[in-house]
Structures are given as C-alpha cells and as structure tokens.
SELORO-584085 format. One record per residue: x negated, y, z of N, C-alpha, C in turn; residue in three letters. Coordinates in steps of 0.05 Angstrom, whole numbers, padded with zeros to 5 digits, always signed. Layout:
SELORO-584085
XYZXYZXYZALA...
***
This chain:
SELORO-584085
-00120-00810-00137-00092-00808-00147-00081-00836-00151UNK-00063-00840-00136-00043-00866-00155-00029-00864-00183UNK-00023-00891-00190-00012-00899-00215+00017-00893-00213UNK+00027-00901-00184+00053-00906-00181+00067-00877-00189UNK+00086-00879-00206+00103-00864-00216+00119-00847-00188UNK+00115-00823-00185+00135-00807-00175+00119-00797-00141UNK+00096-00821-00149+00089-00815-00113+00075-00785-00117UNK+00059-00770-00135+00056-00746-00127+00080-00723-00125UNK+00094-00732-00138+00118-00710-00128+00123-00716-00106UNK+00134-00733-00095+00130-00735-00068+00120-00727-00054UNK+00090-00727-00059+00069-00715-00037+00076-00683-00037UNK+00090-00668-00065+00093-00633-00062+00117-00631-00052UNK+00133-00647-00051+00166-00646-00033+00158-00645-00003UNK+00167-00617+00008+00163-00618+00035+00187-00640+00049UNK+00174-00648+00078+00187-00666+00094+00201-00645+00105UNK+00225-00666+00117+00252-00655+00127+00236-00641+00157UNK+00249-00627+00163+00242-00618+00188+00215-00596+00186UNK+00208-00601+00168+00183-00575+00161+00195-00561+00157UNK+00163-00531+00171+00167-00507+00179+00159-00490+00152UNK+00176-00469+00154+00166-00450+00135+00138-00441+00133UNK+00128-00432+00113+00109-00414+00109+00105-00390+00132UNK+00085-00386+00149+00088-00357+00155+00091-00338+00139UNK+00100-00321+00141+00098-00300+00120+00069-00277+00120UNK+00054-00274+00097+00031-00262+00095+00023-00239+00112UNK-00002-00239+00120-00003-00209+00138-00006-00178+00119UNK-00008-00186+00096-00013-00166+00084+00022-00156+00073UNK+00033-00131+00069+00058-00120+00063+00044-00091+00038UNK+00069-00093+00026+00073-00075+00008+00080-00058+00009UNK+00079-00030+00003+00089-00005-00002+00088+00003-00030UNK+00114+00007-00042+00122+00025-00064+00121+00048-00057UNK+00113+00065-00059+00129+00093-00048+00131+00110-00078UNK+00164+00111-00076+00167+00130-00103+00178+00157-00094UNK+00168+00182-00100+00174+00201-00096+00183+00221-00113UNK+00201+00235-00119+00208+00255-00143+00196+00283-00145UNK+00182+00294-00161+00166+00312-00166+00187+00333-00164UNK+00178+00356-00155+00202+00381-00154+00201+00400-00184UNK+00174+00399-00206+00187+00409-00228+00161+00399-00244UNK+00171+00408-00263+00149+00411-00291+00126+00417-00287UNK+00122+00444-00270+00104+00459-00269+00091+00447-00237UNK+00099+00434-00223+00095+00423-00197+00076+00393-00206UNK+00085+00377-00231+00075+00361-00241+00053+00374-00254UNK+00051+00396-00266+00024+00404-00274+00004+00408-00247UNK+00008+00414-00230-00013+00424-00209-00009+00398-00189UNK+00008+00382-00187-00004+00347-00172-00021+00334-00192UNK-00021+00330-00215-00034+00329-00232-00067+00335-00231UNK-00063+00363-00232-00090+00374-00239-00106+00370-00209UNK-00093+00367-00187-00098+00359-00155-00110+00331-00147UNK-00095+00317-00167-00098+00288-00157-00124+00277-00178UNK-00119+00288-00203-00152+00281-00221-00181+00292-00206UNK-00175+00315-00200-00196+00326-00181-00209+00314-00158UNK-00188+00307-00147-00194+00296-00118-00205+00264-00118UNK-00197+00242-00148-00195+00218-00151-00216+00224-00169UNK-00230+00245-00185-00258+00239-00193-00287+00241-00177UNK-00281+00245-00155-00303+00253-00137-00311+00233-00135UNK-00344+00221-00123-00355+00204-00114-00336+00194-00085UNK-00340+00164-00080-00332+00149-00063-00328+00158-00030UNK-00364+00167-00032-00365+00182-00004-00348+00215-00004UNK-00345+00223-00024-00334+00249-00024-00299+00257-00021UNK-00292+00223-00040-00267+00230-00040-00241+00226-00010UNK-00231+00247-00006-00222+00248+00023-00204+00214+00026UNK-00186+00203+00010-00176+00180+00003-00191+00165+00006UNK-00213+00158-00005-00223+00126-00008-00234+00135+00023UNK-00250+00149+00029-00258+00151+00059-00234+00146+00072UNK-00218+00155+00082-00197+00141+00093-00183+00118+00090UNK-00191+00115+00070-00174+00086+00067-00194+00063+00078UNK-00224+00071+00073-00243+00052+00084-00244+00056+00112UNK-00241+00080+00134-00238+00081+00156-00216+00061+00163UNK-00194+00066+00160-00166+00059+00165-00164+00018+00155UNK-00185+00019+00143-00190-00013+00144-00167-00037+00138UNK-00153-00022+00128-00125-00044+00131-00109-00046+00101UNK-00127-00031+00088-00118-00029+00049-00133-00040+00040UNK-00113-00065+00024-00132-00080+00003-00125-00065-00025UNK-00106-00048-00031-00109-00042-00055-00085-00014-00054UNK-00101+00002-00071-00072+00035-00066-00078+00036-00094UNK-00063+00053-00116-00063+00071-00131-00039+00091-00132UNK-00045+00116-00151-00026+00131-00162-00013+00123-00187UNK+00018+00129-00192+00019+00130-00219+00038+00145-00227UNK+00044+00160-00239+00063+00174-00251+00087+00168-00261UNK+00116+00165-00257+00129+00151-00271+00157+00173-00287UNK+00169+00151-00298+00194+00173-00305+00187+00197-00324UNK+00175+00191-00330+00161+00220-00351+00157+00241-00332UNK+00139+00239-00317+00126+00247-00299+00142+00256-00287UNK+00167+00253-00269+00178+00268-00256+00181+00249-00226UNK+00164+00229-00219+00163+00218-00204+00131+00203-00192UNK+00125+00211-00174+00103+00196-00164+00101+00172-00148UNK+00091+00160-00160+00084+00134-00144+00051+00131-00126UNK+00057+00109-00103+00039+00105-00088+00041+00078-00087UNK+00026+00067-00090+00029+00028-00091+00008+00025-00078UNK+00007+00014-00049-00003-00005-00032-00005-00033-00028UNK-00015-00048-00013-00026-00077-00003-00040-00075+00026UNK-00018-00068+00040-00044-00059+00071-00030-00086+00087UNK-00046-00085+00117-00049-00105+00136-00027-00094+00158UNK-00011-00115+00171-00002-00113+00201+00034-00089+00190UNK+00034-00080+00215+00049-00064+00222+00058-00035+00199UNK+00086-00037+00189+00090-00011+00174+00086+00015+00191UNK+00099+00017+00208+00091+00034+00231+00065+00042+00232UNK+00045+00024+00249+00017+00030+00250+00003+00044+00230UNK+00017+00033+00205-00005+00040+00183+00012+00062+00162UNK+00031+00073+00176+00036+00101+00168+00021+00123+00189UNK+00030+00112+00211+00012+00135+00231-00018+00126+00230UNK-00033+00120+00228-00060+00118+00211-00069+00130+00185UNK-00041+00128+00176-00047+00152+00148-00039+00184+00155UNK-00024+00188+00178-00027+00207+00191-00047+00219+00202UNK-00066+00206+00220-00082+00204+00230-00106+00208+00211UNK-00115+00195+00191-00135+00193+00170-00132+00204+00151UNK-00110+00217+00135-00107+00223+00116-00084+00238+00112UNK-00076+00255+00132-00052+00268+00139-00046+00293+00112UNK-00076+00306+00112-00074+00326+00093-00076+00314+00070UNK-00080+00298+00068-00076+00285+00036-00047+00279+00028UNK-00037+00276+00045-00001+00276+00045+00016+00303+00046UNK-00001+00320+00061+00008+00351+00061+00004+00360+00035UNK-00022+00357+00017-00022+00363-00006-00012+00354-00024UNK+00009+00322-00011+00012+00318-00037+00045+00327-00038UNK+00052+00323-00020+00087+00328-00011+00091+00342-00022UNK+00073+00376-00019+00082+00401-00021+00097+00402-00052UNK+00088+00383-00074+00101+00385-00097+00133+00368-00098UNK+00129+00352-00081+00152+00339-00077+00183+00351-00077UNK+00203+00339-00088+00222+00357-00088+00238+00347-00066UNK+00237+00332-00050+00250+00329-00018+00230+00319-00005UNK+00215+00331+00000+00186+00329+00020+00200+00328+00048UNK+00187+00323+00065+00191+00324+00092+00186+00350+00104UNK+00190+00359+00129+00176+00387+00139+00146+00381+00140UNK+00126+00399+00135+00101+00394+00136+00086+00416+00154UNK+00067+00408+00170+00045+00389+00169+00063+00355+00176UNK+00052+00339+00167+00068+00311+00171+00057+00308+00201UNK+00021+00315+00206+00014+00304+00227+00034+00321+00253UNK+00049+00351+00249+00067+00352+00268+00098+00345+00268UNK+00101+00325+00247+00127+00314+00250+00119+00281+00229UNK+00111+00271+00258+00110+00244+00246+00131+00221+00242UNK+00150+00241+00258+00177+00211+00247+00189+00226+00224UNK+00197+00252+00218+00206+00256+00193+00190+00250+00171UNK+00156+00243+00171+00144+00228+00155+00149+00206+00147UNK+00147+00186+00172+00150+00153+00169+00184+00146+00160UNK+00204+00163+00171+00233+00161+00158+00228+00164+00123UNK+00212+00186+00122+00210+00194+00087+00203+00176+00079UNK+00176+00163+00075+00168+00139+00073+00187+00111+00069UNK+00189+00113+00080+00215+00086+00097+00238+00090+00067UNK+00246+00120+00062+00280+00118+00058+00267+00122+00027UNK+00239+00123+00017+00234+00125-00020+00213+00101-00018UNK+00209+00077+00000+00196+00051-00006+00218+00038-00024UNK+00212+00029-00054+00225+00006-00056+00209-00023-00056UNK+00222-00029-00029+00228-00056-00023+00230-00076-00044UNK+00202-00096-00037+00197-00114-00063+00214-00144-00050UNK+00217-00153-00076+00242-00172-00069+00226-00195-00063UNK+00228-00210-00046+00217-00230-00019+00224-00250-00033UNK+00194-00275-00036+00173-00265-00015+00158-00246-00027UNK+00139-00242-00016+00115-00223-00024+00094-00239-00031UNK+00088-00250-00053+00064-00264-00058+00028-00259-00060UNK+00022-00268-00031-00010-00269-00034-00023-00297-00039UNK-00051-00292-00056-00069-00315-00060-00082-00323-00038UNK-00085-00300-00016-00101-00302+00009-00075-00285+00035UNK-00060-00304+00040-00040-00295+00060-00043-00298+00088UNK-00066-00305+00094-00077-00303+00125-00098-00294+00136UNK-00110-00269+00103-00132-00261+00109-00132-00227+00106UNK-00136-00212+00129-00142-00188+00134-00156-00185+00119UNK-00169-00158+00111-00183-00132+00101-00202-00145+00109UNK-00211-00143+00144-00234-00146+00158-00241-00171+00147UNK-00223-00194+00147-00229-00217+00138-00246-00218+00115UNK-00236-00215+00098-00246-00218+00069-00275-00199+00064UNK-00274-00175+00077-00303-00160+00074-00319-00174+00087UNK-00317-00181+00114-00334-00207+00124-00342-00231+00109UNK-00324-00241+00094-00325-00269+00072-00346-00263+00053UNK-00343-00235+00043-00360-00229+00016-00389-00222+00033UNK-00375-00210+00048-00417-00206+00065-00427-00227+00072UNK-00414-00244+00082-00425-00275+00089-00441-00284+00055UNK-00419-00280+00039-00434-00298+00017-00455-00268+00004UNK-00467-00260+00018-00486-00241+00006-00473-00221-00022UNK-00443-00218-00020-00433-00205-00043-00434-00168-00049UNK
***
C-alpha cells in the first residue's frame, strides 16, 4: 500500500473506456401467485408441508431440482396473509430453458400446485407449455438490476465441483 494520499481511490475508480461487468449467469425468479380461497390455502398448505417433509431422496422437488442442476437456491413462502404464494429462485442460463426443465422435471409439481391457484394456467402445464412459461413470465416480479452475486461466473455445476474438489 502507499502513503500517498488518494492513490487508492484511484486504483477503485474505473478507467475511462472500461467495460462493464458481465452480468451474472445466475437469474432470479419471484414467482408470486394468488391463492383462489381460504379453503384452497388450507389444502396447498397441508400439500406443500407433506411433500417438503419427506426425505431428500423422496421428495419429488429436491429430486428435480438436483436433476435439473441449474438451482442454487428455491423456497416457498406464503404471503399476504396467506392469500398468495410465493416461489423464490436462483437458477443458471436461460429463463426459457429452465422453465421447460421444470416442465420436464417437475411438471406435476406445478399441476399440483396451480390447481389452487386462482388464475392458474390450463393444466396439465406439460400439455400447454407456453401458457405456462407466459404465467410465469406475467406473476415474476422482476428484481430491480443489478442482480447481485458473490460468485457471478459460477454455475451450479461449478461450485458442486469446487466443494468436491475441496473434499466438502
């Protein structure tokens, strides 16, 4: 480090003509969805504890999500005094791809969960996959940019490789 006054700021002031940041491979999904009643919130409810207390290998979700390889982080949460469900993601690549992957992997897990939904899509989703990915699309709220990662150039694959490397 120098003494000279001001030279480290300097060194964090980008130079003229420098390039942006790429932007991270990893993207966000909000997905908020409105529950169709009281009694619809009792039985997503009683659906989703069931299904999210099972063992790892059992539960249809985390198996898909570990197939599908591209989620660093999902949960549920209930909002609005329960009249709204949430889905909060951290996945890799393409919004596209990695809706039809959740089609593909976890289709009925979206069939079961829609059906409480009070503007669900037509279902089965896996036979109407763009009125899926539109649904999706038109109840994401869009997080306000940028999107901040600690590790923004590292895949899923990446990082499970990193921790296996270090014997984790």
């Amino acid at each position: 480090m120098s003494d000279q006054p001001g030279q480290q700021e300097a060194a964090a002031t980008p130079t003229a003509g420098a390039q942006p940041a790429a932007p991270p491979v990893q993207r966000p999904l909000t997905l908020i969805m409105p529950i169709a009643s009281e009694a619809a919130y009792q039985q997503l409810n009683e659906t989703l504890t069931g299904v999210q207390a099972l063992p790892p290998g059992q539960n249809p979700i985390m198996v898909a999500l570990d197939k599908i390889s591209t989620v660093h982080f999902a949960h549920f949460v209930f909002l609005e005094n329960n009249t709204r469900l949430g889905v909060i993601t951290t996945y890799d690549g393409d919004f596209g791809k990695y809706m039809m992957d959740f089609v593909d992997h976890i289709g009925d897990v979206f069939n079961m969960l829609l059906k409480f939904m009070a503007d669900a899509p037509p279902l089965p989703v896996q036979e109407h996959r763009q009125e899926f990915l539109d649904y999706v699309r038109s109840h994401d709220l869009r997080c306000i940019e940028p999107f901040y990662s600690a590790y923004p150039r590292s895949t899923v694959l990446d990082i499970q490789a990193a921790t296996e490397a270090a014997g984790q």
